[in-house]
ROZAMI-533218 format. One record per residue (C-alpha): residue in three letters; x, y, z. Coordinates in pm, whole numbers, padded with zeros to 5 digits, always signed. Layout:
% residues N
ALAXYZ;...
END
This chain:
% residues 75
UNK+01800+09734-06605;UNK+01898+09440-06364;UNK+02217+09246-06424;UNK+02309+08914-06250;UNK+02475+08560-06333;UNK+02350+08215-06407;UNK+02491+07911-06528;UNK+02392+07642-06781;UNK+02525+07305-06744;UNK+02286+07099-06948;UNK+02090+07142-07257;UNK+01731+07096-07065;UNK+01812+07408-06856;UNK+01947+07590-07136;UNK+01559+07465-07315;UNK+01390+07577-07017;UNK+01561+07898-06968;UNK+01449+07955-07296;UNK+01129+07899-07247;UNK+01095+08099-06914;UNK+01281+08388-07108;UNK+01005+08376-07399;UNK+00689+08431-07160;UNK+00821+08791-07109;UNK+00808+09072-07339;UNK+01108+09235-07235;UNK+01432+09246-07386;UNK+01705+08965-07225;UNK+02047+08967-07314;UNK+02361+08716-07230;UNK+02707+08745-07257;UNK+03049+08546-07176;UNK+03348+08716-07252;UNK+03287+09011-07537;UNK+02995+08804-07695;UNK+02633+08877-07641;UNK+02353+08698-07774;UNK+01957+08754-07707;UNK+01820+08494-07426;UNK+01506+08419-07644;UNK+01781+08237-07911;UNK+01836+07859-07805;UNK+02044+07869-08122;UNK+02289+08193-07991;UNK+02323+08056-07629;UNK+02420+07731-07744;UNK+02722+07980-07943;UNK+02800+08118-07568;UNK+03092+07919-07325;UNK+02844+07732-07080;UNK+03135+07626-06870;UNK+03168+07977-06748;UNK+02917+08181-06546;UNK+02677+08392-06802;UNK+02598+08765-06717;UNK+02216+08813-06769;UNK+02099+09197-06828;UNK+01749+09222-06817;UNK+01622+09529-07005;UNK+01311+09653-06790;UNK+01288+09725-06375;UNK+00964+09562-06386;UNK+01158+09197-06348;UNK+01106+09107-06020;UNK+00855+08796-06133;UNK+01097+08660-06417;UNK+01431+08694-06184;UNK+01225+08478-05903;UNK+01142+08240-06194;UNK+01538+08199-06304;UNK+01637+08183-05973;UNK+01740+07815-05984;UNK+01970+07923-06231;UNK+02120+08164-06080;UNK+02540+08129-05952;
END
């Protein structure tokens, strides 16, 4: 599992993190705070605090490929 932060500050990167998050087959999860929603879910990020920094856990060690795709997101 790989863990790192990101932030959101518009609704087309939330759209296309969603979309680079649904080309993998792995589990994603966010959280801010004590709330954690699946990445593939425009609908529960949009429920997350974008004006703070958003952990990312990434449920596989075979990542390296999506984390150098999010890396423009990345805090």
């Amino acid at each position: 599992m790989k863990t790192f932060n990101i932030a959101l500050k518009t609704i087309n990167d939330v759209k296309d993190f969603v979309n680079m998050v649904n080309k993998y087959d792995f589990d994603v999860d966010l959280s801010t705070g004590r709330y954690v929603v699946d990445a593939k879910s425009i609908m529960g990020i949009f429920s997350l605090d974008l004006s703070k920094s958003i952990k990312v856990e990434v449920h596989t060690d075979d990542c390296d490929k999506f984390i150098e795709e999010v890396t423009p997101f990345m805090i």
